[in-house]
C-alpha positions, -999 to +999 in steps of 0.1 A: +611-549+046+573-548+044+555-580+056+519-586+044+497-613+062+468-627+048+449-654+062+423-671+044+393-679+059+398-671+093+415-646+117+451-652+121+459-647+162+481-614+173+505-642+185+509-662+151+512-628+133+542-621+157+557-651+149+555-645+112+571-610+111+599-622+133+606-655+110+605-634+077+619-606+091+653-628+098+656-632+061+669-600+058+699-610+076+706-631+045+699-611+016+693-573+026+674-564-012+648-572+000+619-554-009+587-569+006+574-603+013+539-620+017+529-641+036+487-664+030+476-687+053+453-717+045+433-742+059+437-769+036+405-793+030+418-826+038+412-845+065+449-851+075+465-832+104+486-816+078+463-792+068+478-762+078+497-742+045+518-716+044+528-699+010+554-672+016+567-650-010+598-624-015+596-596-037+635-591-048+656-571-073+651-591-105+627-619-098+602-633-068+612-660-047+586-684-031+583-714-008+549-731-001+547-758+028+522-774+050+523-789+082+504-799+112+506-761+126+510-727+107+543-723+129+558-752+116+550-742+080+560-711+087+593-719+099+595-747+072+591-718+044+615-696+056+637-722+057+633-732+018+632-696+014+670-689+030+684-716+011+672-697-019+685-669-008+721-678+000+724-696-036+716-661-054+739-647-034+763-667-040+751-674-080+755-630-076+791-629-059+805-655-084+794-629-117 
C-alpha cells in the first residue's frame, strides 16, 4: 500500500511520519485491497489543546473510505483515525462476505 503524508503548514518530524506509515500500514491486515491511503495533517486555529487534525483517507476497490479526528497530539488523532477507519473496514468486509 502506498502512504502519502502531507502536512500542512509545517514540517511533519521523521518520527511522527514513522508512526503514521506503521498505524496505516496495519490496516492492511484488515482489508488487503487496498490500494493507497492519505494521510493531511493540520493545525487547527482554535485555541483549545485539541487542535491537532488528522484526516486519513483509503483509496479502495469501489469507493474511498475516510476518518477525520482531532486531538491534543497528531499521534493520538492518528491512532484515533485508524481506528474509525478499521471499523469501516471490517463492516465492508463483512457487508462483502454476506453477498
Amino acid at each position: 500500500m502506498n502512504i502519502t503524508i502531507q502536512s500542512v503548514h509545517f514540517d511533519a518530524a521523521e518520527k511522527l511520519e514513522q508512526f503514521i506509515q506503521q498505524k496505516v500500514g496495519k490496516l492492511d491486515q484488515y482489508y488487503d485491497e487496498i490500494i493507497s491511503s492519505e494521510v493531511v495533517l493540520r493545525l487547527d486555529k482554535s485555541e483549545t489543546l485539541d487542535n491537532k487534525m488528522a484526516e486519513v483517507t483509503l483509496d479502495i476497490p469501489g469507493n474511498n473510505l475516510f476518518a477525520k479526528k482531532q486531538s491534543k497530539t497528531f499521534e493520538e488523532a492518528v491512532d484515533m483515525a485508524c481506528e474509525a477507519l478499521r471499523k469501516q473496514l471490517v463492516k465492508r468486509k463483512d457487508k462483502i462476505k454476506a453477498k
